[in-house]
PDB file of N, CA, C and O in Angstrom:
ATOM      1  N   UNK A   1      -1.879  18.221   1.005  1.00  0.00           N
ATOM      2  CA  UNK A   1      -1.709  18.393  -0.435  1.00  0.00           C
ATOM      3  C   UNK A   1      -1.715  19.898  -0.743  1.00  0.00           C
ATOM      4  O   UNK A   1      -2.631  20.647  -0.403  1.00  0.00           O
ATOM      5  N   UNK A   2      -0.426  20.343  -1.533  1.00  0.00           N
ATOM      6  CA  UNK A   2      -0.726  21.843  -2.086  1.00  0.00           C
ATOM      7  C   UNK A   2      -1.985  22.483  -2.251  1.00  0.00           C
ATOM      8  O   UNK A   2      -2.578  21.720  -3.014  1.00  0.00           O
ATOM      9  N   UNK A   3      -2.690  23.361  -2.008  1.00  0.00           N
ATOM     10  CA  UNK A   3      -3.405  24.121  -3.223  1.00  0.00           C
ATOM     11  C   UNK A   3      -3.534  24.091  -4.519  1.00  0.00           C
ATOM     12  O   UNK A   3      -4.629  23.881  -5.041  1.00  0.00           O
ATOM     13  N   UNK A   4      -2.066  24.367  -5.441  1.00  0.00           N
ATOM     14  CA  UNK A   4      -2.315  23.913  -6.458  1.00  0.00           C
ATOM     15  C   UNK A   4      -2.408  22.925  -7.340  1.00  0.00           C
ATOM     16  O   UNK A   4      -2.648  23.146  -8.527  1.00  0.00           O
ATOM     17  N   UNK A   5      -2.183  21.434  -6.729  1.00  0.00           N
ATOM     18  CA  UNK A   5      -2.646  20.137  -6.928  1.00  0.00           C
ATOM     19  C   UNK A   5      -3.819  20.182  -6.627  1.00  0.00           C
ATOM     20  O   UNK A   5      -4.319  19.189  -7.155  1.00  0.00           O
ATOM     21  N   UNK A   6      -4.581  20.731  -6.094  1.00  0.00           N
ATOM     22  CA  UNK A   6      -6.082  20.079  -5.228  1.00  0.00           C
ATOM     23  C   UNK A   6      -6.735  20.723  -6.092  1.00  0.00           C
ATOM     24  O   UNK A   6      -7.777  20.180  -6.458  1.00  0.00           O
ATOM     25  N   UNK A   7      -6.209  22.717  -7.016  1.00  0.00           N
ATOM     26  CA  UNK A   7      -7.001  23.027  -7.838  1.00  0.00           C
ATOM     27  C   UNK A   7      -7.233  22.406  -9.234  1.00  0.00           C
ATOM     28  O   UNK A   7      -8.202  22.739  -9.917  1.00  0.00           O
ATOM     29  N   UNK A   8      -6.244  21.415  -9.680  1.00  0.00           N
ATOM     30  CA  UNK A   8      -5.674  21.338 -10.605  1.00  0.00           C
ATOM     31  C   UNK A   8      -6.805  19.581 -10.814  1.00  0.00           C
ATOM     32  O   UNK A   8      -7.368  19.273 -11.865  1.00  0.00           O
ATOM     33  N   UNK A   9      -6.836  18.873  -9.714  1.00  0.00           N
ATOM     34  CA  UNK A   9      -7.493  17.860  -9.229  1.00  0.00           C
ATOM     35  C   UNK A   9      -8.905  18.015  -9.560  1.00  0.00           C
ATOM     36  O   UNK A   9      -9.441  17.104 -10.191  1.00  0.00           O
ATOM     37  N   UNK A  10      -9.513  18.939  -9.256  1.00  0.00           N
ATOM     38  CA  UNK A  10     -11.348  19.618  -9.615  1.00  0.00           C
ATOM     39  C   UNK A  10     -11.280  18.859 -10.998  1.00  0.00           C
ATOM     40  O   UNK A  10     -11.970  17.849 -11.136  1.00  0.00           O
ATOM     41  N   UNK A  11     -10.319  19.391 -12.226  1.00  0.00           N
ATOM     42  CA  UNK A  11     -10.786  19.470 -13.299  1.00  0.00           C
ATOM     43  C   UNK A  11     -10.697  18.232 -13.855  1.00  0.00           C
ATOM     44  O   UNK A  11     -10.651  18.078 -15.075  1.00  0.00           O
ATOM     45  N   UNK A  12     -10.658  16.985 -12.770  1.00  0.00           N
ATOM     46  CA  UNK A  12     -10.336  14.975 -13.168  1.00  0.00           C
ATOM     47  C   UNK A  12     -11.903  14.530 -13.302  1.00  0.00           C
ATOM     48  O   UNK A  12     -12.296  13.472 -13.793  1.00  0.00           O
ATOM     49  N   UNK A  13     -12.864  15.775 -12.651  1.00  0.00           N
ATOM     50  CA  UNK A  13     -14.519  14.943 -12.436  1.00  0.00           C
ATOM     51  C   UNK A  13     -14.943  14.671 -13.528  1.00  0.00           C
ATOM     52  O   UNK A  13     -14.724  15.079 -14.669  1.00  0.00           O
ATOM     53  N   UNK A  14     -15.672  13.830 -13.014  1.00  0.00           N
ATOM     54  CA  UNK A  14     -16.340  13.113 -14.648  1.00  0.00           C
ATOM     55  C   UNK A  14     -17.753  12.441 -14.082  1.00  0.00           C
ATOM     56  O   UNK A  14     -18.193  11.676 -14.939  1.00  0.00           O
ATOM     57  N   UNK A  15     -18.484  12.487 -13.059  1.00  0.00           N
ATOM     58  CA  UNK A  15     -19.941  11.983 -12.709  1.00  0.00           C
ATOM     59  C   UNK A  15     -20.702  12.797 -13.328  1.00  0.00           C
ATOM     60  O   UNK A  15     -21.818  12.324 -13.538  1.00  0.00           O
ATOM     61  N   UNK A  16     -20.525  13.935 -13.740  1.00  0.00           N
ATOM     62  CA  UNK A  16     -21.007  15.054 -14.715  1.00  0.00           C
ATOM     63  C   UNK A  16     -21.350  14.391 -16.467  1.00  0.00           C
ATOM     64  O   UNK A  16     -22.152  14.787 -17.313  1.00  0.00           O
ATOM     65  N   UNK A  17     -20.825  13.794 -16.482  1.00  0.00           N
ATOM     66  CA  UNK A  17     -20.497  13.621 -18.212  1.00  0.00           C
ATOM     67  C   UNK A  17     -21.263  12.598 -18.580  1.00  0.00           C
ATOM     68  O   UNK A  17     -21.685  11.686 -17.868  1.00  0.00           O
ATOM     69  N   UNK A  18     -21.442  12.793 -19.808  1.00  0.00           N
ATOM     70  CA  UNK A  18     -22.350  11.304 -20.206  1.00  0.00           C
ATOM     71  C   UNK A  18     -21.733  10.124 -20.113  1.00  0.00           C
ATOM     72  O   UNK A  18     -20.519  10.207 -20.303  1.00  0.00           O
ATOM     73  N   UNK A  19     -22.224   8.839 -19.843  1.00  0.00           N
ATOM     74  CA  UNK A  19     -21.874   8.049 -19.741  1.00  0.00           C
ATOM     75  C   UNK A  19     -20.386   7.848 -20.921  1.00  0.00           C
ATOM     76  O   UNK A  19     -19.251   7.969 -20.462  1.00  0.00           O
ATOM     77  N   UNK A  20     -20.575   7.590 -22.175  1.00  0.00           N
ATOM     78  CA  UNK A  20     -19.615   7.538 -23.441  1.00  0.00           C
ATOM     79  C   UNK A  20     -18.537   8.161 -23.338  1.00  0.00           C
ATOM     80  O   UNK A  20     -17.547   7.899 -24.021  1.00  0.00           O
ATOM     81  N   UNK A  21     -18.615   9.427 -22.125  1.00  0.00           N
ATOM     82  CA  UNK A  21     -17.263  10.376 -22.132  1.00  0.00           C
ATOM     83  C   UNK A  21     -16.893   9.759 -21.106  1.00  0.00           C
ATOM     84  O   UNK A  21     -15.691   9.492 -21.131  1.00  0.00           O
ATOM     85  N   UNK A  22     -17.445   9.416 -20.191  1.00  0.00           N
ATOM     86  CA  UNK A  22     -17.139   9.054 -18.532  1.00  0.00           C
ATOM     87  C   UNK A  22     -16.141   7.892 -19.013  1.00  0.00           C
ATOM     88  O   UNK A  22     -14.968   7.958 -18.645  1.00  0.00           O
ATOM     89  N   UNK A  23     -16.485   7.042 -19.664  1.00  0.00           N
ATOM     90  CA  UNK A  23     -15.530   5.895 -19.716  1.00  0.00           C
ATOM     91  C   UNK A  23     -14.136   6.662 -20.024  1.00  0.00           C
ATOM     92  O   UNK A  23     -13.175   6.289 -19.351  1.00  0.00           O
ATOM     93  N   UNK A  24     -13.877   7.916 -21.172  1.00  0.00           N
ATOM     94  CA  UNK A  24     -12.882   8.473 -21.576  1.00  0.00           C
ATOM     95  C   UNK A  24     -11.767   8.837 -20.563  1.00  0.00           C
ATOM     96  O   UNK A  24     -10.599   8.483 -20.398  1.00  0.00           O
ATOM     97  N   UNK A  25     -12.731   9.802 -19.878  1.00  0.00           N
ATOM     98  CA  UNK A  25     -12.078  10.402 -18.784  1.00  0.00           C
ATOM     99  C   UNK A  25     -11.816   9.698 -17.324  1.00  0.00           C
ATOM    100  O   UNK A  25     -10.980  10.062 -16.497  1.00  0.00           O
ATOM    101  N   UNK A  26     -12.596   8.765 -17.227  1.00  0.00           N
ATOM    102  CA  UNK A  26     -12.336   8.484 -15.849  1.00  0.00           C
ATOM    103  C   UNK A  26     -11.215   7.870 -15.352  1.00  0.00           C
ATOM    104  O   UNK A  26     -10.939   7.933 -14.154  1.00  0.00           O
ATOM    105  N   UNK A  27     -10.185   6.971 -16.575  1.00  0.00           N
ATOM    106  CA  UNK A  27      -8.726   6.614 -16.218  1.00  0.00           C
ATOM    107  C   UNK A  27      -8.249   7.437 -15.567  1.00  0.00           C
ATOM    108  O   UNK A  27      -8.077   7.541 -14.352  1.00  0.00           O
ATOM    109  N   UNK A  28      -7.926   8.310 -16.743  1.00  0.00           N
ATOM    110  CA  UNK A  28      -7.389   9.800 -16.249  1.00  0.00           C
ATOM    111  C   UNK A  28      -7.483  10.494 -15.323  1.00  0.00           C
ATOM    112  O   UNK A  28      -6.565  11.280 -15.088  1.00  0.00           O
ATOM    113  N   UNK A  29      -8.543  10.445 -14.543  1.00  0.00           N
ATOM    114  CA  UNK A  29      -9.089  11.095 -13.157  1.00  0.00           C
ATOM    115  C   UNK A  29      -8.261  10.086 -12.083  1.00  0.00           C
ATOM    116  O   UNK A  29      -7.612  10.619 -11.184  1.00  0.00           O
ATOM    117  N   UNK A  30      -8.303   8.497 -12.211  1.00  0.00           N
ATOM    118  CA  UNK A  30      -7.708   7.525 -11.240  1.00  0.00           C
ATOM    119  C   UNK A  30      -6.515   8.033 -11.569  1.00  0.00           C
ATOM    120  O   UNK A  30      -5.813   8.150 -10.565  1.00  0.00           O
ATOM    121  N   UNK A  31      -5.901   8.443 -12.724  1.00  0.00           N
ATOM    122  CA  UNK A  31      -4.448   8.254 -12.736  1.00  0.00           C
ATOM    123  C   UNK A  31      -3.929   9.423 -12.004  1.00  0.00           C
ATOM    124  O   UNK A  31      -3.016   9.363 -11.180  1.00  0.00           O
ATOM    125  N   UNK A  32      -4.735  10.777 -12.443  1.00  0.00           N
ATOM    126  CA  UNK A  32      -4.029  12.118 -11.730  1.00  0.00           C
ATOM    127  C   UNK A  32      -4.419  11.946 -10.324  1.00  0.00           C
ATOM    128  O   UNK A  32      -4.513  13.088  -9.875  1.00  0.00           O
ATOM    129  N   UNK A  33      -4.705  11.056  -9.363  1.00  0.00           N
ATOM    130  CA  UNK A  33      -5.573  10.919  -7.874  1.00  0.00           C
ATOM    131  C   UNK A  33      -4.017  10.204  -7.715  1.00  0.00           C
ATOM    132  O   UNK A  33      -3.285  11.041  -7.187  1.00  0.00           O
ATOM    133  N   UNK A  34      -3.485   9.289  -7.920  1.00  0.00           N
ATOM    134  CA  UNK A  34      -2.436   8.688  -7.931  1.00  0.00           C
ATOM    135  C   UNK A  34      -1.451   9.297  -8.210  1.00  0.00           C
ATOM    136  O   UNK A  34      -0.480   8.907  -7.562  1.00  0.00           O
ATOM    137  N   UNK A  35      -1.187  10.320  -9.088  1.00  0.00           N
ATOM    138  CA  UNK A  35       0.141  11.107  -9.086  1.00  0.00           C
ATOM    139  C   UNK A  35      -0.288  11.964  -7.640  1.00  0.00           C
ATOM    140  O   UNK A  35       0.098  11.545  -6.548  1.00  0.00           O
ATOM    141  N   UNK A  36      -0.934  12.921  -7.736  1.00  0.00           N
ATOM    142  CA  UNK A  36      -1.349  13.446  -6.561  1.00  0.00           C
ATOM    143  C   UNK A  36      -0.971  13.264  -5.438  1.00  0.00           C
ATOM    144  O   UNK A  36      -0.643  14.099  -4.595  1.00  0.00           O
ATOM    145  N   UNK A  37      -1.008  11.840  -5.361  1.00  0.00           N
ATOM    146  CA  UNK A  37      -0.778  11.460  -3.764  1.00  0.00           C
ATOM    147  C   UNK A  37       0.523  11.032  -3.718  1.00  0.00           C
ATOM    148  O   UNK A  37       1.152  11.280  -2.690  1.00  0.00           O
ATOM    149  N   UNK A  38       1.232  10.258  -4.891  1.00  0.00           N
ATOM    150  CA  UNK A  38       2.505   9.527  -4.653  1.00  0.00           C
ATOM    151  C   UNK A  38       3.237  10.452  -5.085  1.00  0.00           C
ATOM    152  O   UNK A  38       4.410  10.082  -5.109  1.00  0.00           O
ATOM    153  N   UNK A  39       3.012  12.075  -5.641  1.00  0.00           N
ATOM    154  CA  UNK A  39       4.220  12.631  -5.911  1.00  0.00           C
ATOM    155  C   UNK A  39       4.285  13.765  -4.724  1.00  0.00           C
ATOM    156  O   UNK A  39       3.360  14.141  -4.003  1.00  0.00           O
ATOM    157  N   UNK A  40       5.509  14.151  -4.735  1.00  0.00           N
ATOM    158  CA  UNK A  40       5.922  15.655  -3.893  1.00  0.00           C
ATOM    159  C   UNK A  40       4.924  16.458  -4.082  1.00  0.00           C
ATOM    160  O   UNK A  40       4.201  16.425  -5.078  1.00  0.00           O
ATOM    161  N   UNK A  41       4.785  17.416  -2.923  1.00  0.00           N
ATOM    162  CA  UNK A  41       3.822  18.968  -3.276  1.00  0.00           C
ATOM    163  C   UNK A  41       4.876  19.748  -3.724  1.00  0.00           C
ATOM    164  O   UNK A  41       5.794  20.181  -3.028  1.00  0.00           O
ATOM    165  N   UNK A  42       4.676  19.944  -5.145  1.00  0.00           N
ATOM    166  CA  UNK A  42       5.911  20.815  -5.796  1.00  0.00           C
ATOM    167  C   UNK A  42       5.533  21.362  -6.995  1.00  0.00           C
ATOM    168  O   UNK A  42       4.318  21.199  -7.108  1.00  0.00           O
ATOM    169  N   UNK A  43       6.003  21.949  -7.973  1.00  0.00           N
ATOM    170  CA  UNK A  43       5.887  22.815  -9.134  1.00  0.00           C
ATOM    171  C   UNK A  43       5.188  21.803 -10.032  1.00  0.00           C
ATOM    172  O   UNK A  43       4.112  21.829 -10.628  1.00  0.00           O
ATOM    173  N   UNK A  44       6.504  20.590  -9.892  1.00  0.00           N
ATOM    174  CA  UNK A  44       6.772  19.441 -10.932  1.00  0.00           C
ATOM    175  C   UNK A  44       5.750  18.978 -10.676  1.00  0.00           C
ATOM    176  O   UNK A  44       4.974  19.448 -11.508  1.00  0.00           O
ATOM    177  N   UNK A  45       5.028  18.085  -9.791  1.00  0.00           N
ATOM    178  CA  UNK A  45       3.675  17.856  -9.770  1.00  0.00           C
ATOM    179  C   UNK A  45       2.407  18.341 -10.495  1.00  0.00           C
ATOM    180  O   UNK A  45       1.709  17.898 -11.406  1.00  0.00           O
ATOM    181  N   UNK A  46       2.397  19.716  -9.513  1.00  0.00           N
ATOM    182  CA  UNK A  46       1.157  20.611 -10.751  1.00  0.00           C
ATOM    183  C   UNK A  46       1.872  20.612 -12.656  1.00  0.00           C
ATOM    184  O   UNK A  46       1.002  20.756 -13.516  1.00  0.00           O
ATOM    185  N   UNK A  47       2.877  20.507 -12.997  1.00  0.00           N
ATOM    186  CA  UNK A  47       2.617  20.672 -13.686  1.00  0.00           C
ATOM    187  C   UNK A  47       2.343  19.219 -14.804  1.00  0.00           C
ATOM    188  O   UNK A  47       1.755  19.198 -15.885  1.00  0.00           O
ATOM    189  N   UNK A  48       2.976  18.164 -14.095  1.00  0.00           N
ATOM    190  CA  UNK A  48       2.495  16.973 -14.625  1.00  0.00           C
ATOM    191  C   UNK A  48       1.179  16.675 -14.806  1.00  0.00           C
ATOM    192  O   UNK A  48       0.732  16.194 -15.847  1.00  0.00           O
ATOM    193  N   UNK A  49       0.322  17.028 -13.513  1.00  0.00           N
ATOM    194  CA  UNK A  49      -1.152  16.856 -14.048  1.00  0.00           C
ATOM    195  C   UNK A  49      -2.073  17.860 -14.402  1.00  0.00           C
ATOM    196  O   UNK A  49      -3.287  17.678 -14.494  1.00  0.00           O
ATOM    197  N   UNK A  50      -1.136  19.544 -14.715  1.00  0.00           N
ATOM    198  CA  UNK A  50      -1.749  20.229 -16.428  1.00  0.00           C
ATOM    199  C   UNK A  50      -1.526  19.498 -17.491  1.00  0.00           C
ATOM    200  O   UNK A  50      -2.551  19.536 -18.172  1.00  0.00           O
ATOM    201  N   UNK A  51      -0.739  18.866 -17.979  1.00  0.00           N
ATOM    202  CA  UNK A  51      -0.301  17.945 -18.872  1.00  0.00           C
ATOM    203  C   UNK A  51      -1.421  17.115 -19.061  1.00  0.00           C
ATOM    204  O   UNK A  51      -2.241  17.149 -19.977  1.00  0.00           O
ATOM    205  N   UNK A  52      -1.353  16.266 -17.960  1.00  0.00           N
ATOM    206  CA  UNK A  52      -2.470  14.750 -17.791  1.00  0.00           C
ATOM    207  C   UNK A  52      -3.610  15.639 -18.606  1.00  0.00           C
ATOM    208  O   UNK A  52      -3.952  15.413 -19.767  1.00  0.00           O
ATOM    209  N   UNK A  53      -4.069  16.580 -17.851  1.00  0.00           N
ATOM    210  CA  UNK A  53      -5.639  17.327 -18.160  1.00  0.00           C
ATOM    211  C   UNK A  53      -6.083  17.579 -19.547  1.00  0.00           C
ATOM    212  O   UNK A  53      -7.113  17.383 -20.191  1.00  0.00           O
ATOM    213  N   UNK A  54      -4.318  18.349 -19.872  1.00  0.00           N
ATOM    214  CA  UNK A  54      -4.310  18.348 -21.208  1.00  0.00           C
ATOM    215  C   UNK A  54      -4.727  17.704 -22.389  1.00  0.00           C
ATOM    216  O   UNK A  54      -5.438  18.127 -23.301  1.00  0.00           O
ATOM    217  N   UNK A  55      -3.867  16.004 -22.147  1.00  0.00           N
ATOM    218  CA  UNK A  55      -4.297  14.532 -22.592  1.00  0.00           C
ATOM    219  C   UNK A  55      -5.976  14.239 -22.670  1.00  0.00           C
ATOM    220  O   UNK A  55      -6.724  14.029 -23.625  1.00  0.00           O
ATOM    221  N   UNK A  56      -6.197  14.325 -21.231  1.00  0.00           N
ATOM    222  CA  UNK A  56      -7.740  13.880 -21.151  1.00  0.00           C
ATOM    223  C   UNK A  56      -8.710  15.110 -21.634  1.00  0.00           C
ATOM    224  O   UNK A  56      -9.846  14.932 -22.074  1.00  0.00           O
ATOM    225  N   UNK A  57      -8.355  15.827 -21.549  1.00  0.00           N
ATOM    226  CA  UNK A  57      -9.154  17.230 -22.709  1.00  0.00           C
ATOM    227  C   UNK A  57      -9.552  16.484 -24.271  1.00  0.00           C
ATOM    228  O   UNK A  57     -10.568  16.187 -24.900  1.00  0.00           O
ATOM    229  N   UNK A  58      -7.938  16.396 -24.445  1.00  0.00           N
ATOM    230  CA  UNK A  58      -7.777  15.819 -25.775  1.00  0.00           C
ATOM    231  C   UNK A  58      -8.892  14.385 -26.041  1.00  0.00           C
ATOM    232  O   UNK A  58      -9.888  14.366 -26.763  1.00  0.00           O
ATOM    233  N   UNK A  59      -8.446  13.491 -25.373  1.00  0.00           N
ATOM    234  CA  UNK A  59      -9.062  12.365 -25.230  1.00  0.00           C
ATOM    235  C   UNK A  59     -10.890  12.559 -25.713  1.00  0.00           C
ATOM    236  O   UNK A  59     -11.525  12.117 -26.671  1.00  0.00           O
ATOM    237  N   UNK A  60     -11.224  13.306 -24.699  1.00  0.00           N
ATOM    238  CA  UNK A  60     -12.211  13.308 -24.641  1.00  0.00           C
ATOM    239  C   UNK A  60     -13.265  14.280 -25.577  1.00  0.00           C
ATOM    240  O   UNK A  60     -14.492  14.323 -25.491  1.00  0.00           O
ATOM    241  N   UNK A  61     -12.227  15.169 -26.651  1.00  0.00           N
ATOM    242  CA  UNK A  61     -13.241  16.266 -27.839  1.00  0.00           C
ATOM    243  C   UNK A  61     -13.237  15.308 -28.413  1.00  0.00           C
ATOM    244  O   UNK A  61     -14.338  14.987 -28.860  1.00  0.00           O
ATOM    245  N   UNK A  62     -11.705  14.078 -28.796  1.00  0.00           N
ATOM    246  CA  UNK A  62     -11.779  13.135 -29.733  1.00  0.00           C
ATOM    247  C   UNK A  62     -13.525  12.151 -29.927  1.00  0.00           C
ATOM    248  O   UNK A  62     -13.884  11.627 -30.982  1.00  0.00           O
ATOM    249  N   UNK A  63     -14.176  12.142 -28.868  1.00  0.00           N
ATOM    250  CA  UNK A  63     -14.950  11.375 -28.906  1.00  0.00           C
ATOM    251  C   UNK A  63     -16.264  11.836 -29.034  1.00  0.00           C
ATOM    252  O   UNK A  63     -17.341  11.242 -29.084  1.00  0.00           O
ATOM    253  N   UNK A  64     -15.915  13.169 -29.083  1.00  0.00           N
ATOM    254  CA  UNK A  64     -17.405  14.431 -29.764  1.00  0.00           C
ATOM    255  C   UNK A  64     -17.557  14.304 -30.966  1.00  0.00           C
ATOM    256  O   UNK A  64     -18.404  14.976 -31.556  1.00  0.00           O
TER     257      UNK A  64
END
């Protein structure tokens, strides 16, 4: 796996978070583990799951 998928991957954890967020985020973590693996090591990749991160960022102030 690239480098910059694997850095990009760190930011899916969620055993950190309170329980209430964990439910938020943790799709999102299965889902970018799954692009990860089933897509190419390529640009297009990393930048699909800045995007995802993006989403689950979002997702998850929503619930602050």
């Amino acid at each position: 796996m690239h480098p910059a998928i694997q850095h990009v991957l760190k930011f899916f954890a969620y055993d950190h978070l309170p329980e209430k967020l964990q439910v938020v985020s943790k799709p999102f973590g299965e889902l970018a583990k799954q692009v990860a693996e089933r897509s190419p090591d390529n640009q297009e990749t990393t930048v699909a799951l800045r995007k995802l991160l993006e989403a689950k960022d979002a997702a998850v102030r929503a619930v602050l």
